[in-house]
C-alpha positions, 0 to 999 in steps of 0.5 A: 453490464453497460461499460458506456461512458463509466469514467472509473474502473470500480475493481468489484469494490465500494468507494472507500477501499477502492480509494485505498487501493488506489492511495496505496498504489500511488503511494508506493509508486511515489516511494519506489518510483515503479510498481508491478500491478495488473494492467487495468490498476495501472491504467487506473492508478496512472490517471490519478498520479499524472494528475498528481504530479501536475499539481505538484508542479504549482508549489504552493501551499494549497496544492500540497494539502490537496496532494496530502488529502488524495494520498494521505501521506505528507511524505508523498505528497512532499516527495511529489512537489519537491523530488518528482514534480520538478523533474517533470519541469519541462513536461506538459503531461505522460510522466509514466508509463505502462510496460505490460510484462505477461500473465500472472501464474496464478490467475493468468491476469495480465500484469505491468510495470508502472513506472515514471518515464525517467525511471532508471532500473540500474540505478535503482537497482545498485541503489537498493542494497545501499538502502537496505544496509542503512535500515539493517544499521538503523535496525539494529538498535531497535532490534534489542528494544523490540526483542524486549517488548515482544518477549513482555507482549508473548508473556502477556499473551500466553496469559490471556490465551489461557485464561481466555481457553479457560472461560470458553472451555467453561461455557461450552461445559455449562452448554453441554450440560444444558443441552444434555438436561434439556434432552432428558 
């Protein structure tokens, strides 16, 4: 296979979950500020986030839909025109940057970091725990509601699973039985 003048990397997939990949990798990078991906997702994702953040930097109207229509999160989007795009204020270009960091145990494919060149592991480390606290708060709340509904939906469930065992035990019946006839 000719790799001449092939502008993207296709990653064995078609079109449509080949831009998922791709929206979903922008988008955590957007939330979390680096990712650990392979080296060639990296490079990839790379190209379609600095053009992002460059045209975050317009602030107006059209370049947020654009932003909203290639990540399909208005929250991204919004974080890369109000939060990432003006500390790159001064920055014609290479907002991120590619950190390899060996291979992966599994299938021994070269990972990376991607991150935004301002990233600040220590930071965002002490920054992750204050995070989780004020889920876990939030959570709690929502724990009690969600215990309800998921005891409703496990009976409901149950219900269905052995109604739904009782029809196919009934037609594998019915089969055999037409089989056994057919034999004889």
């Amino acid at each position: 296979m000719a790799s001449h003048r092939r502008l993207v990397k296709h990653f064995s997939r078609k079109s449509g979950p080949r831009k998922a990949l791709i929206r979903g990798l922008m988008n955590s990078l957007v939330e979390h500020g680096r990712i650990k991906t392979t080296v060639t997702r990296a490079k990839e994702v790379r190209r379609h986030i600095e053009k992002a953040v460059t045209l975050g930097k317009k602030d107006n109207l059209n370049s947020i839909r654009l932003l909203i229509s290639r990540l399909a999160s208005q929250d991204a989007a919004l974080a890369i025109v109000k939060d990432i795009a003006p500390r790159f204020k001064e920055r014609d270009g290479g907002y991120t940057r590619v950190i390899k960091i060996g291979r992966r145990p599994g299938d021994t494919a070269e990972m990376a970091f991607l991150e935004f060149v301002d990233y600040d592991f220590k930071t965002a480390k002490a920054a992750a725990p204050a995070a989780k606290a004020t889920k876990a708060a939030k959570g709690a709340k929502a724990d009690k509601t969600a215990e309800k509904a998921a005891s409703k939906a496990k009976k409901a469930s149950s219900v269905a699973v052995k109604t739904a065992k009782k029809s196919v035990r009934k037609m594998q019946n019915k089969s055999r039985q037409a089989s056994q006839a057919a034999a004889r």
